[in-house]
C-alpha positions in Angstrom: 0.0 0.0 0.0 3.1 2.4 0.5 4.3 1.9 -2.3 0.9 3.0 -4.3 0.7 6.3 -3.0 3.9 6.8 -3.4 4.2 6.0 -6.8 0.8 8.1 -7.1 2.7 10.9 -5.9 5.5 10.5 -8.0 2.9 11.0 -11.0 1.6 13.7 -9.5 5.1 15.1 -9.3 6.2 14.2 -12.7 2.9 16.1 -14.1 3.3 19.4 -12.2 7.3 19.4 -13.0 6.0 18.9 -16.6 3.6 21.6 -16.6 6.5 23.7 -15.4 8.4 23.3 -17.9 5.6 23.7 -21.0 5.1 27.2 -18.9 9.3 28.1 -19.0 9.0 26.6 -22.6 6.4 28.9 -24.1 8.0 32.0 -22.1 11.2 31.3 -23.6 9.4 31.0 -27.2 8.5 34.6 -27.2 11.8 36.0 -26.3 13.5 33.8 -29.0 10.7 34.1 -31.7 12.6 37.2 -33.4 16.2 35.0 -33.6 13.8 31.6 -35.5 12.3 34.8 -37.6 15.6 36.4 -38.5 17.1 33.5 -39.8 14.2 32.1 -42.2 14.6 35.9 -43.1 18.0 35.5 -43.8 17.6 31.8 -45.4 15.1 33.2 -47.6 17.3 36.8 -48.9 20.0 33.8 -49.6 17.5 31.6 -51.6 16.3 34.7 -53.3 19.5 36.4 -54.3 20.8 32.6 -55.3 17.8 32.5 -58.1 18.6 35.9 -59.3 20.2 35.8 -62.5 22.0 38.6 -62.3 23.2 38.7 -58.5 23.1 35.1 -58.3 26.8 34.1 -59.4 28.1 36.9 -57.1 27.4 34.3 -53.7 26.5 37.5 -51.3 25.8 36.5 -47.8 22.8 38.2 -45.9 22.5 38.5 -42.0 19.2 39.3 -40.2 18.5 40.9 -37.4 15.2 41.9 -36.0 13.8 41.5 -39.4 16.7 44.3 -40.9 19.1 42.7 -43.7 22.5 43.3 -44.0 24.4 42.1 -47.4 27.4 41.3 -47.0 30.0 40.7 -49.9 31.8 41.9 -53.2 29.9 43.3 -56.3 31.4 44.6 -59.8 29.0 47.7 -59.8 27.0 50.1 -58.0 24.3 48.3 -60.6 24.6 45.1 -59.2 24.1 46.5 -55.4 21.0 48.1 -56.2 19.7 45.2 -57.8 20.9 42.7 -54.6 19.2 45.4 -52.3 16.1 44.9 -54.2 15.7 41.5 -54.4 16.6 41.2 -50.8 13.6 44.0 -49.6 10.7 41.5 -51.9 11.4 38.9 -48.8 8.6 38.4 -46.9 9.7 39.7 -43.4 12.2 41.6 -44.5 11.4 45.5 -42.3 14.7 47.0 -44.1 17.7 46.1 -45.8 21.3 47.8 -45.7 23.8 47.3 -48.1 27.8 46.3 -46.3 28.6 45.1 -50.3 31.9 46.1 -51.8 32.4 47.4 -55.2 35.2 46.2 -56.5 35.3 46.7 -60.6 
């Protein structure tokens, strides 16, 4: 009979630790929703500027943070920036993007 109620307890025990943790869980989820956003953001300017004919070949990288894009990399022509800038803002989630590319002719 000792045993039974203390194995009830232990379930009892085991559930409220478990509702603890869904509680600390979905806290945590809000504070870290912007960094999951930022890098399908990111994942997406990549994809994006990878399917681009003309800025495609160039491999530009593109860092997110709090939904703003920074390129990163080297372009031929002030041409070729403005075109990687605006494929980069048509991403869904993309608030603003700013240009870190180098023009190197």
């Amino acid at each position: 009979m000792a045993q039974a109620c203390s194995f009830r307890g232990g379930v009892r025990r085991q559930t409220e630790v478990l509702l603890l943790v869904a509680l600390l869980v979905t806290g945590c989820g809000a504070a870290t929703s912007g960094t999951k956003d930022d890098a399908t953001i990111a994942t997406r300017v990549k994809i994006a500027l990878l399917n681009d004919p003309q800025v495609g070949p160039l491999r530009l990288d593109a860092r997110t943070s709090l939904g703003v894009v920074t390129l990163i990399g080297t372009v031929k022509s002030q041409a070729e920036a403005d075109t990687a800038v605006a494929v980069a803002r048509k991403v869904p989630g993309a608030r603003d993007v700013k240009s870190d590319l180098k023009i190197v002719p």
